[in-house]
C-alpha positions in Angstrom: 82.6 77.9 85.5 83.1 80.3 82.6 86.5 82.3 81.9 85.2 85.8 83.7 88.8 87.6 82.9 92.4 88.0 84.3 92.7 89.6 87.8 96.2 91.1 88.6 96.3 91.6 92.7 99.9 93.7 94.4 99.5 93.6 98.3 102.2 92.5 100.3 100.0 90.3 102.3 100.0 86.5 101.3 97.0 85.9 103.0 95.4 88.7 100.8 97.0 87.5 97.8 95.4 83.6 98.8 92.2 84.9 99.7 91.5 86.9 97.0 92.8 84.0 94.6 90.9 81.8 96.2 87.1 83.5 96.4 88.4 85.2 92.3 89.0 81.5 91.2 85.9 80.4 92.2 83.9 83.0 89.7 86.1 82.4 87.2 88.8 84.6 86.8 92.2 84.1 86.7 94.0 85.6 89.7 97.7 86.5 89.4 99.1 87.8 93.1 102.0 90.0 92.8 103.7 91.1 96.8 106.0 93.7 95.4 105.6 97.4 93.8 108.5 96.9 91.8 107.8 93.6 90.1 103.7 95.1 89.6 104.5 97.2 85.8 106.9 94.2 84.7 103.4 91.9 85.7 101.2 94.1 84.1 103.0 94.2 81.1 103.3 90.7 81.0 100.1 89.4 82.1 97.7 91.8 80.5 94.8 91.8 83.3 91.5 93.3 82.8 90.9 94.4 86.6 93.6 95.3 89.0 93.4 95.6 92.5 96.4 97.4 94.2 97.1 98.1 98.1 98.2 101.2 99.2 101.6 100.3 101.2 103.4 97.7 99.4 107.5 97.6 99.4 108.9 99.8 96.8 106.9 101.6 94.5 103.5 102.2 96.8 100.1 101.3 95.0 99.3 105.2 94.6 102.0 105.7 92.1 102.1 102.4 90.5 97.8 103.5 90.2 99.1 106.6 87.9 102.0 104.7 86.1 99.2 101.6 84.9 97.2 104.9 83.9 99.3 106.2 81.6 99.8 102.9 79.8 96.0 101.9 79.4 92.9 102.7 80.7 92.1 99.5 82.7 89.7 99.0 86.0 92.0 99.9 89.4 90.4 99.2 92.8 92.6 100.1 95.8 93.0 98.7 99.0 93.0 101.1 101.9 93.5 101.0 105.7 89.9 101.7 107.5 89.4 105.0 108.3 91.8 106.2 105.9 89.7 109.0 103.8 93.1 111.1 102.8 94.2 107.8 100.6 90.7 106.9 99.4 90.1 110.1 97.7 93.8 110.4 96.8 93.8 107.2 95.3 90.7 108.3 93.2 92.4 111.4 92.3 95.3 109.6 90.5 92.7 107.3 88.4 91.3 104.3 90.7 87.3 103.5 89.5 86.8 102.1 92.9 88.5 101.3 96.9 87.6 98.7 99.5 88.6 99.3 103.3 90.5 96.8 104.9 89.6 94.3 106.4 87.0 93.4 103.8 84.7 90.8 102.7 86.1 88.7 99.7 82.6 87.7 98.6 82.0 91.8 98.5 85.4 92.7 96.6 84.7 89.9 94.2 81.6 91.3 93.5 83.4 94.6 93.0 85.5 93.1 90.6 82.8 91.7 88.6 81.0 95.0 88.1 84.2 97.2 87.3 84.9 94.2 84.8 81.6 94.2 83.0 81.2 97.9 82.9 84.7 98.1 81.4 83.6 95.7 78.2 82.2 97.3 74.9 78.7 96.9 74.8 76.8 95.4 71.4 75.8 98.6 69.4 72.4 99.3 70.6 69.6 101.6 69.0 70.6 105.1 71.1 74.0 104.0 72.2 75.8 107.2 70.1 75.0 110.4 72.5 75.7 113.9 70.2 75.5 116.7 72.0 77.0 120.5 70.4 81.0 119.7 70.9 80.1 116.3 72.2 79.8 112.8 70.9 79.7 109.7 73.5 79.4 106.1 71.5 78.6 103.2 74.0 79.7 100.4 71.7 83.3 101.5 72.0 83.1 103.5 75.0 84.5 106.7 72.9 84.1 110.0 74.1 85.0 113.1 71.5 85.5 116.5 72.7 85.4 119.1 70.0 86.2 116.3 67.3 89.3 114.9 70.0 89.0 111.7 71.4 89.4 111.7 75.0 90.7 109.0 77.7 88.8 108.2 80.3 88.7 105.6 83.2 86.0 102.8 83.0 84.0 104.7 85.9 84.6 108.3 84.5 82.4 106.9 81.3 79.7 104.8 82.9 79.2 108.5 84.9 79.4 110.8 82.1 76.7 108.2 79.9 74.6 107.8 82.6 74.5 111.7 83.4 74.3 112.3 79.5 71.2 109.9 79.2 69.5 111.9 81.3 69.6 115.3 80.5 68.5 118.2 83.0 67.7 115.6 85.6 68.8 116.1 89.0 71.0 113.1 90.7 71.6 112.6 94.3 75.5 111.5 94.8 73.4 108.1 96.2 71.8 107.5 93.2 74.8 107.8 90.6 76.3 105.4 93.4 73.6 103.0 92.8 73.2 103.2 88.9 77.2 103.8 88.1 79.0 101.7 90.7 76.7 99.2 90.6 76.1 97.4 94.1 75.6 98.5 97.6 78.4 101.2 98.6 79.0 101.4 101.8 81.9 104.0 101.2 82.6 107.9 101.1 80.0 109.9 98.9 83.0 112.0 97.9 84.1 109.3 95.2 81.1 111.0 93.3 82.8 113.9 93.4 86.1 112.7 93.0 85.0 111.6 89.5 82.9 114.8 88.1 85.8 116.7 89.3 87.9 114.6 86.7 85.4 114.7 84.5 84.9 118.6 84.3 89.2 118.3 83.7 88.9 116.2 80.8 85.5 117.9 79.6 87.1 121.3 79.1 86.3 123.4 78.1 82.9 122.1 77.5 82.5 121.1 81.3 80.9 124.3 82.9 78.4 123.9 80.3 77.7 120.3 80.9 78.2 118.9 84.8 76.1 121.3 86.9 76.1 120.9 90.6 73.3 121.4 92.4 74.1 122.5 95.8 73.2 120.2 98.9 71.3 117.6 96.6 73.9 116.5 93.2 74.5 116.7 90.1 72.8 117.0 86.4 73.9 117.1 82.9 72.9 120.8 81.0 73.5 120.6 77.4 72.3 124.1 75.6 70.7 121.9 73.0 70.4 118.1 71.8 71.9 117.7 68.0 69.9 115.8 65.9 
């Protein structure tokens, strides 16, 4: 089985922690399990992971704010853990920067597979023939996952990319909040449509103040991307 990556997992639950090593460990990643909010930043620091998954109620620091502390220090995949049912949590936990949530109690083979798709979509991609986007007071560069703003690189979240490329590959065309689903998150999502939202909303923060120029909604059907004019 190929190296697939290093998995950092903070859930207070050791049966969580085992699962979740186990069904990682078979697909190849390494799966470090952390019960504690406190210890998580000393682990991250330490272990360097390329996906983490945090729960929302741990002991001491709760997985919400240790999702906008790992934020601030570098822009790696977060999926959160949530109680079933819990919307207020899933779309705050998207607010403060996670690229994805799984309601508990959830199927290991499906958060594995989340894991995998955050992970790939967070890796540079070889330079391709159109992988530089230039649009007037925007450049997107898919090899290194760059965006510019007005000649200022911005920072955004694996998820907050593969939804802006996506959109900006296909300019003027309508999207359902199923379909960026489907092409951006990558599987079968069985959660709340509103983590489309959740993301253009951060988007059109980070955009400005190009964003009402670029992210159009389209009321009761999606989104689409509205540049004034393609640079050549």
């Amino acid at each position: 089985m190929p190296y697939m990556g290093k998995v950092l997992v903070v859930d207070d639950d050791q049966n969580v922690l085992e699962l979740i090593k186990l069904y990682g460990e078979r697909e190849g990643f390494n799966v470090i399990g952390i019960n504690d909010g406190d210890l998580a930043l000393a682990a991250f620091d330490r272990e360097n992971p390329d996906v983490v998954i945090l729960d929302i109620m741990l002991p001491g620091v709760d997985g919400l704010t240790l999702c906008r502390k790992l934020r601030s220090i570098r822009m790696v995949p977060i999926i959160m853990l949530t109680a079933k049912g819990e919307e207020a949590d899933r779309v705050l936990g998207l607010e403060m920067g996670a690229d994805d949530y799984v309601s508990k109690p959830f199927s290991p083979r499906e958060l594995v597979a989340r894991i995998k798709a955050v992970h790939r979509r967070s890796q540079p991609v070889e330079a391709m023939t159109n992988g530089k986007l230039k649009y007037p007071g925007l450049e997107i560069q898919a090899d290194i996952r760059s965006v510019n703003v007005n000649d200022k690189t911005i920072e955004l979240t694996p998820k907050e990319f593969d939804l802006l490329y996506h959109l900006a590959q296909n300019p003027r065309r309508v999207f359902t909040r199923e379909d960026l689903l489907s092409a951006v998150w990558g599987y079968d999502f069985y959660g709340d449509q509103r983590t489309v939202d959740v993301h253009i909303r951060r988007l059109r923060e980070k955009l400005q103040p190009l964003s009402n120029e670029y992210l159009t909604t389209v009321w009761g059907v999606g989104y689409h991307f509205t540049p004034p004019s393609k640079e050549e």
